[in-house]
N, C-alpha and C positions, 0 to 999 in steps of 0.2 A: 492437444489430447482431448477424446472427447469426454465430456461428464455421464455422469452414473442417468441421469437421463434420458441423454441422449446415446447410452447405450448401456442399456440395461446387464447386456452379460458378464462384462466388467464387473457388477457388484455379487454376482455368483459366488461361492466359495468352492473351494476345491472339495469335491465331496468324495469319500471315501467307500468303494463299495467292493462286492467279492467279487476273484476270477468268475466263468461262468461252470454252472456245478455240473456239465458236462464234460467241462477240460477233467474235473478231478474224478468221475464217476460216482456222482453223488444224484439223486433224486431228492433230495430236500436241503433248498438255503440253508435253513438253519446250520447244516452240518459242514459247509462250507468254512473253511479254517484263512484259507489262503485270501489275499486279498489284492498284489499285484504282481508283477514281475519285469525283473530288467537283463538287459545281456550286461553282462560285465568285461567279457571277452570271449575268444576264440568259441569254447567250450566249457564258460563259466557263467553264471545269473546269479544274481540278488533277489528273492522269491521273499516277499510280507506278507506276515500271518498273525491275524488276533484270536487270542486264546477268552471265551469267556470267564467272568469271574462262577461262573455255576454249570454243571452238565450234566444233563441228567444219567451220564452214562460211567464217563472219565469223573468221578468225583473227586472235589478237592477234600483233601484228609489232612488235618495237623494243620491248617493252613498254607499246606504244599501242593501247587499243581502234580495229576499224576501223569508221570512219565508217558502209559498207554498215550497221552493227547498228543503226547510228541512223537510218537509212531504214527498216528492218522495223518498227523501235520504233514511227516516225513512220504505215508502212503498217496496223500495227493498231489505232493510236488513231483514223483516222479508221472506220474499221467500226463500234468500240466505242461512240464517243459520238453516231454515226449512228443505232444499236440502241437504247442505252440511254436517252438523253437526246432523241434529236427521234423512238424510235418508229416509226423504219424496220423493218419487218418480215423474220423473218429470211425468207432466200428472194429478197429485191429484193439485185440488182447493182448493185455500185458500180466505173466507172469512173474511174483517175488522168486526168486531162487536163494538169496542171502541179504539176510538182514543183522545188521550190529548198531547199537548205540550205547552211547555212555552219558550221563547225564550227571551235573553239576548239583545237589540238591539245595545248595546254599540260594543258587539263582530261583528255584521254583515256586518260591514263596505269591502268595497270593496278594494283591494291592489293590488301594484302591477304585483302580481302573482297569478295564481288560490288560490283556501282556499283548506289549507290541515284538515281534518278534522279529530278527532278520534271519534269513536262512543263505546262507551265501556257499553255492552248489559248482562243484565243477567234475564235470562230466570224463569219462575215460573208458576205454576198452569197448570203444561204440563198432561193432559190425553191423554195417549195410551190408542189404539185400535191396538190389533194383532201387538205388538211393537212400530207400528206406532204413533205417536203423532195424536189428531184428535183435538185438541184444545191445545192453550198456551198463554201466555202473557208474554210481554218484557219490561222492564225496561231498556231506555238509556238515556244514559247520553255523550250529544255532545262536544268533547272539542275542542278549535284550537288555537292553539301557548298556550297552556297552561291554558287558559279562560276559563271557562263553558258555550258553549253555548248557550243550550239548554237541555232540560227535557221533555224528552216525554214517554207517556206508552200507552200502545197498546196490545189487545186482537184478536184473530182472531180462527178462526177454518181451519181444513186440511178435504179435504174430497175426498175418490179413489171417480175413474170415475162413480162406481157403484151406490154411496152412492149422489157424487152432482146429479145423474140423477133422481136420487128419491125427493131428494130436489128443483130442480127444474121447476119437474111436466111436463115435458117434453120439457122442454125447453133448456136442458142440452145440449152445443156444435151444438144448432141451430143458425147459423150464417146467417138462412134468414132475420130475425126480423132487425137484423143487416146490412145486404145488402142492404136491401129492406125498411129500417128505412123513414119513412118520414121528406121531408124536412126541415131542421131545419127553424123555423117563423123566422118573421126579429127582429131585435137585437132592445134591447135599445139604446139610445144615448150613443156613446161613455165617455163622460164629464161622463154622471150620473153612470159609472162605472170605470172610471180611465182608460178605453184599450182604447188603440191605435189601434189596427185593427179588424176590425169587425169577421173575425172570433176565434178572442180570446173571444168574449160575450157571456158570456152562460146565459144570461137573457134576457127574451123576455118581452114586453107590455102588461098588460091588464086593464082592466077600473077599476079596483077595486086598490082601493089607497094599499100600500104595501104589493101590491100581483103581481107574475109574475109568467111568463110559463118558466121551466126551457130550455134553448136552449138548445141540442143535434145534434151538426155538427158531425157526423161522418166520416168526410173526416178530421178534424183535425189531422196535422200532430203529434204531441204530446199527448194530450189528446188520441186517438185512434191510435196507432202507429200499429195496428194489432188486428182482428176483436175480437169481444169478445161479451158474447151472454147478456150480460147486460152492462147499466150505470155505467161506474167506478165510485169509491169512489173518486178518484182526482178530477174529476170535478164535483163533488158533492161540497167538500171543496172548489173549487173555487167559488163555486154560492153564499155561504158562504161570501165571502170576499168582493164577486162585489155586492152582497145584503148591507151587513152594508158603504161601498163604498154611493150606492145609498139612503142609509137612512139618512146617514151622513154624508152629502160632506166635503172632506177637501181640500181647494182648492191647497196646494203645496204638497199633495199623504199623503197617510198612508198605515199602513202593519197592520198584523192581528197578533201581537205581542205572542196571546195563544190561544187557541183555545180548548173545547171540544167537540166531536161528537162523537155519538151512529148511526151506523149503522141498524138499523129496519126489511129490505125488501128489498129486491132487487128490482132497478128499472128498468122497464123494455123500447122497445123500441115502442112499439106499442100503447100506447096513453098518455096522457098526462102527466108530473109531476107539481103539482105545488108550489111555493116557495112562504111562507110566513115569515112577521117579528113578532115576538112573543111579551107579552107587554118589554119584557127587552132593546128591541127596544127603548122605550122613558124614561130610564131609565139616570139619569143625570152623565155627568163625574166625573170620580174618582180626586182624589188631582193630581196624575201626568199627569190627560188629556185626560187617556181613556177612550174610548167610550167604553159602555158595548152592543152587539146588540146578538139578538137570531136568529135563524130560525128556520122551520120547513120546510120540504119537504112532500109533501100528493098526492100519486097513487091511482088512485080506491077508494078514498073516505079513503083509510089506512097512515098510519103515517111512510113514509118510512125515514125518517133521519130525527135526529134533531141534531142541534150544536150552541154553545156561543161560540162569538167570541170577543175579545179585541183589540181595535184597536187604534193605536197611532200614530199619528201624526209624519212624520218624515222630516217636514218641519226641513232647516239647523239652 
C-alpha cells in the first residue's frame, strides 16, 4: 500500500459539501439545505440535509427549530431528485399542487451542532410525458439521530419551457411583473405576528376583522433570492403561520406543528392577494393545546391557496 507520501490523496478527508444550488433553485449557497443524495431503490432516495444552528429567516424560538425550515428542506428535494434522478431538465418548471407535513416537536430541539438530517423519499404516481416525468408525488419521511422527524407528502407537476408558457398565458419568464411589482403596503404590528423585523411580515392591514393583504417584499433576501415570475409557495406558507400567529396570540411563540395546503392558482404580482381565516379559525383547542386555524388566499375574486395549520405552543 502506498504512504501518505507517496500519495498524497489518501490523507484527504472526506469532505462534506452541498448539492449544486441549481438542482434546488436556489441563487445563494447559503440557502442551500441539502447536501447529498442516494437511490435507495426502484423509486426511493436517501436525500442529507443540515439545518443551521441560526437563520436569519426560519428563526429558532424556545430552542426549537421552526418547522417552515422543514418545508424549504422538503421544497428543495423535490427539484433535486426531479433533476438528478428521473432527468428533468434544468429549465422545465415545477409546480407545488399539495403540500402536508406533520412534525415531531420533541425532535426539533436545537444542539450543539447543526441537525444532520435524513430525508428518506419514495416517489409515486409519477406521469411521463415523452420519458419525462410531468407530474409526481413524494412520500418523506424526516429522520435525525435516529428519531422520526417529520412526515410530509407532496405533489407537484414538471412542465418544459413550452408547456409553462401555455400555462401561464403569457406570463411565462416575464420578470417585469416582478421588477416592477408594487410596493409591498406597510406590515402589521410586529407582536400580532411574532417577527422581529419588518421585513420578514408578509401580512398587511385591512379594516375587515380577520382579513388582510398578503405583503409581497420582493426585495426579500430569502423569500425572493432570485426573480421569479410569480408568488412562491414559501411565502404563501408563511402567511399561514403569521395569520394563525395573529388569530391566536401566544404570548411565549408557537410553531405551525402540521400543516396542509393545496396550491389553486398562481399568484400573481400585479394586484392584490387576500388572506383570510376560515371558520376552523374559532375552532376550540385539541387536549394537547393545539390550535386548529384555516386560511384561504383569494386573487381576482379566485381561490388561489388554501391551508390548516396546527399550532402549538412552545412555550418551555
Amino acid at each position: 500500500m502506498l504512504t501518505t507520501a507517496e500519495n498524497p490523496a489518501a490523507a484527504r478527508p472526506l469532505l462534506t459539501t452541498t448539492v449544486a444550488k441549481e438542482y434546488v433553485h436556489r441563487a445563494a449557497l447559503a440557502e442551500v439545505f441539502l447536501t447529498e443524495w442516494t437511490k435507495a431503490g426502484t423509486a426511493s432516495f436517501t436525500v442529507s440535509a443540515q439545518w443551521p444552528r441560526s437563520h436569519s429567516f426560519y428563526e429558532c424560538e424556545n430552542g426549537l427549530y421552526d418547522p417552515l425550515l422543514l418545508c424549504e428542506t422538503v421544497r428543495q428535494t423535490f427539484p433535486l431528485l426531479a433533476h438528478v434522478a428521473y432527468d428533468v431538465p434544468l429549465g422545465h418548471q415545477l409546480s407545488w399542487s399539495r403540500f402536508q407535513y406533520s412534525v415531531n416537536m420533541d425532535a426539533m430541539g436545537l444542539e450543539l451542532n447543526p441537525a444532520e438530517l435524513e430525508l428518506h423519499v419514495t416517489c409515486s404516481d409519477i406521469r411521463f410525458f415523452r420519458s419525462i416525468p410531468a407530474s409526481m408525488s413524494m412520500h418523506i419521511e424526516a429522520v435525525r439521530g435516529g428519531a422520526l422527524l417529520a412526515v410530509a407528502d407532496t405533489h407537484f407537476g414538471c412542465h418544459s419551457p413550452a408547456v409553462y408558457r401555455r400555462l401561464r398565458a403569457g406570463r411565462a419568464g416575464d420578470f417585469g411583473a416582478f421588477l416592477n411589482a408594487p410596493a409591498a403596503p406597510r406590515p402589521v404590528e410586529r407582536t400580532t405576528v411574532n417577527r422581529h423585523r419588518l421585513r420578514d411580515i408578509v401580512l398587511s392591514p385591512t379594516q375587515q376583522r380577520q382579513r388582510w393583504q398578503l405583503r409581497v417584499d420582493t426585495g426579500h433576501p430569502v423569500l425572493f433570492d432570485h426573480p421569479v415570475d410569480h408568488v412562491p409557495g414559501m411565502l404563501l406558507l408563511e402567511s399561514v403561520r403569521q395569520v394563525a400567529h395573529a388569530v391566536r396570540p401566544f404570548p411565549a411563540g408557537a410553531a405551525p406543528a402540521s400543516m396542509d395546503a393545496t396550491f389553486k392558482k398562481y399568484v400573481e404580482f400585479d394586484e392584490p392577494c387576500w388572506i383570510e381565516t376560515a371558520p376552523a379559525a374559532e375552532a376550540a383547542p385539541t387536549r394537547d393545546g393545539r390550535q386548529t386555524v384555516r386560511v384561504n388566499a383569494f386573487q381576482g375574486e379566485e381561490l388561489a391557496f388554501t391551508a390548516t395549520t396546527e399550532m402549538v405552543d412552545t412555550a418551555p
